[in-house]
N, C-alpha and C positions, 0 to 999 in steps of 0.2 A: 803921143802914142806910146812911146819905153815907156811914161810912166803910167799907161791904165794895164801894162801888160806884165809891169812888173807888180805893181799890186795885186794883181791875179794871180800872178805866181806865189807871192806872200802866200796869200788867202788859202789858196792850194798848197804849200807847205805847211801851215798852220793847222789846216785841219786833218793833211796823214798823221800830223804830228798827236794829234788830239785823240786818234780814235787807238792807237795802242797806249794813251796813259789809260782812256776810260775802261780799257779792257784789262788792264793789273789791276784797275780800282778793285774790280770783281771778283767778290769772293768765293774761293772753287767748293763746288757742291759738299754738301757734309758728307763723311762717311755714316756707313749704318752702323746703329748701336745694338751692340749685341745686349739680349736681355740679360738680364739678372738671374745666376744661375738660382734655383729655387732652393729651397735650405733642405738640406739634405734631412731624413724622419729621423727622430729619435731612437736609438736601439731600445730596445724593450726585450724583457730575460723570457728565452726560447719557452715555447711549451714544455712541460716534463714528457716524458715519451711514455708511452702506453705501456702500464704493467701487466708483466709478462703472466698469463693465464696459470693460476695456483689449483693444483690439483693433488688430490690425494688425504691422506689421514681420514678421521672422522670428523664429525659436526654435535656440540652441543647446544641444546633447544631449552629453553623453560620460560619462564615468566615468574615477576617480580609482585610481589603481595603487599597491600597493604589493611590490617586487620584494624579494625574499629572504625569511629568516629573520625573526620578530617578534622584539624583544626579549622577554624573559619580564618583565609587569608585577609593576610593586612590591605586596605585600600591604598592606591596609589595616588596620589593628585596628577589629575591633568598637565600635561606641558599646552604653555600657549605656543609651543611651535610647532607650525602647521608640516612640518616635516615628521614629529608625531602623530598624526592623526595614525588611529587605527593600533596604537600601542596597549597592552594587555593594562586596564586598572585596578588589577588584584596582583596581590603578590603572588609571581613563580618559583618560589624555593621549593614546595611540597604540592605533586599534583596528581593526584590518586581521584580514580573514577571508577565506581563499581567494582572495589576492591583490588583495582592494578596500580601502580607506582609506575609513573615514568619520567623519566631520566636516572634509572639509575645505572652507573655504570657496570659494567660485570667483566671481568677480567681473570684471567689466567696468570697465578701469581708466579713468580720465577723464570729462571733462563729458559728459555726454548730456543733452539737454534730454527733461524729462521733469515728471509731476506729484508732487507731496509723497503719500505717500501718506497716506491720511484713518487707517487703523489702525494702532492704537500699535503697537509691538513689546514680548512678555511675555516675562519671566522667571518661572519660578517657585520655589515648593523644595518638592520632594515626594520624601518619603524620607532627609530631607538629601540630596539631589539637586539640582544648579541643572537647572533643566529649561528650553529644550534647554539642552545644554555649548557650544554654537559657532552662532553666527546673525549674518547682515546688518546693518544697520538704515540707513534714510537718511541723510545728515545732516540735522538737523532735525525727524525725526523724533522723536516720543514715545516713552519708552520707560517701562515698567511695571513694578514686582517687585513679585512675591506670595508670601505663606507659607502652604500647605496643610497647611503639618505641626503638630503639635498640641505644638509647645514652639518655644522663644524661634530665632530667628536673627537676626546679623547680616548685611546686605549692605555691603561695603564693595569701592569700587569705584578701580580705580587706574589711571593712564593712566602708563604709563612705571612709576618709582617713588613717582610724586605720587599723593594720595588727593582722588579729585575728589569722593567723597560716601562718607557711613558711615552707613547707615541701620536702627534698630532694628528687628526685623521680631515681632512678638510673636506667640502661638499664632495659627492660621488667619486670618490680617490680610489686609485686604483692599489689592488690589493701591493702593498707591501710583506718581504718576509723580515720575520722578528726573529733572532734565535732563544731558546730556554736553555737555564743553567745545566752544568751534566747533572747535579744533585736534586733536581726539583723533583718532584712526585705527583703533587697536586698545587695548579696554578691559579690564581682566579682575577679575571678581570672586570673593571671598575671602571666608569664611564667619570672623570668628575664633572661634566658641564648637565649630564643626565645622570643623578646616583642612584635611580631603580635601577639601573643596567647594570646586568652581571651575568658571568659564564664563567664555566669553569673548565680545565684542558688536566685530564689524569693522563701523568705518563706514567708509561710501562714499559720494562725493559722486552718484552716481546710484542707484535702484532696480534696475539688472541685476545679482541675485546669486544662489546657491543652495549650500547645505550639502548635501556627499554622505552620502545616508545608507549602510544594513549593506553593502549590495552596492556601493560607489563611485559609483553613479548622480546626474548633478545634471541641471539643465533650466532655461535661461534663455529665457524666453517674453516673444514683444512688443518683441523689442528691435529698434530703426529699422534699415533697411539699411545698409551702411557695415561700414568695414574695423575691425577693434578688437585692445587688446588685452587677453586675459583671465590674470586673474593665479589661482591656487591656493596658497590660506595656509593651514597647519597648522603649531596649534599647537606644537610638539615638532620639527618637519621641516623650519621654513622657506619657503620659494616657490618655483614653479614656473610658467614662463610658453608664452603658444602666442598666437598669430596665427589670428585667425579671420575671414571675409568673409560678413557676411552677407546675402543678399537677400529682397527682400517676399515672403513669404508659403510662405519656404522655410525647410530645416529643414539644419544643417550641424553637424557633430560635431566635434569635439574631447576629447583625452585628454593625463593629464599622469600621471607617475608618480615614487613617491619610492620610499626605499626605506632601510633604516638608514644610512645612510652621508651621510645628509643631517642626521641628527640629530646629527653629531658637530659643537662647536662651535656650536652652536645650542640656546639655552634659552630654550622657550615663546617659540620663533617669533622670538625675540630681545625679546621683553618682558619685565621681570622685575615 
């Protein structure tokens, strides 16, 4: 009889003894994992802030002529990338229709005191296209290139024969700015993976300019009273000058005209 009752007891020791090992075996609940903080956005360079409403001086108006005969443009060959579809296959150097010139620049030569303007100047490429072909820009001013086309460009930018920036443009890249030498005047750029592509950037030491567009039409707006003189630069044609006077809050016209025979001896304006 001690021994069925001490075995019981055994048995009964054995098994409190059992149920707090099985209960350390137990591993205590996991903590919660806290997620992954999510990657902070990239900064990206502020908008420029709205330029402040320019008001005052006069306004010159005219349009740009081209007298004779067009040259017949050069054909372009096709790109097989479908990222061109829809690209111009005549050459754009000289584009006169019903006797207007457009792209030519028209500008106010000399100092005018004036303010920097706050908006960059864009390039872009859409279609293999430099978009515009022909634009102002301050000096000092910002300037931009973008790639909307959906494969690679280069911009490469020349001042004379020198190359002032070569910059990779990759599928839909967002616009980068480039700076231009203090010294440049007239810049022009150069695609090499596309070599139809070209555009050109005249700086000017003041803000009075304007590119004629389809119809020859330009418009210099805001510009202080005073006698000036305005110059018209196209690419392919050379310059063309005119004497203009202008008074507060009046409106004075001017016109310049080329015509082939300005093109002779003259390549890209004298840029190469």
């Amino acid at each position: 009889m001690k021994l069925r009752t001490l075995g019981v007891a055994v048995l009964g020791a054995v098994g409190l003894a059992t149920v707090p090992a099985c209960q350390k075996q137990e591993a205590p609940p996991a903590a919660p994992v806290a997620p992954a903080p999510a990657p902070a956005p990239k900064a990206e360079a502020p908008a420029p802030a709205p330029a402040a409403p320019v008001t005052g001086g006069g306004t010159v108006q005219g349009t740009v002529a081209f007298k004779g005969a067009v040259p017949a443009p050069a054909a372009v060959k096709p790109s097989d990338d479908p990222a061109c579809d829809g690209m111009a296959l005549k050459d754009q150097s000289l584009l006169a229709t019903d006797g207007k010139l457009a792209n030519a620049l028209v500008r106010v030569r000399g100092l005018v005191p004036h303010s920097l303007p706050s908006q960059p100047a864009l390039i872009d490429q859409q279609k293999c296209t430099y978009t515009p072909r022909v634009q102002g820009v301050t000096a000092g001013q910002q300037v931009f290139i973008k790639n909307s086309d959906g494969t690679l460009h280069n911009a490469r930018a020349l001042n004379g024969t020198k190359t002032v920036f070569n910059v990779a443009q990759p599928p839909n890249a967002k616009a980068v700015p480039r700076p231009l030498p203090a010294d440049a005047e007239v810049i022009r750029l150069k695609c090499d993976i596309h070599p139809w592509m070209a555009a050109w950037v005249v700086v000017n030491p003041n803000p009075y300019f304007a590119t004629s567009g389809t119809d020859g039409a330009f418009s210099i707006e805001h510009l202080p009273a005073g006698t000036y003189t305005l110059e018209a630069w196209h690419e392919t044609l050379g310059t063309k000058t005119a004497e203009v006077t202008v008074k507060e809050g009046e409106t004075v016209t001017a016109s310049f005209e080329f015509s082939a025979e300005d093109a002779k001896g003259t390549a890209s304006g004298g840029v190469k």
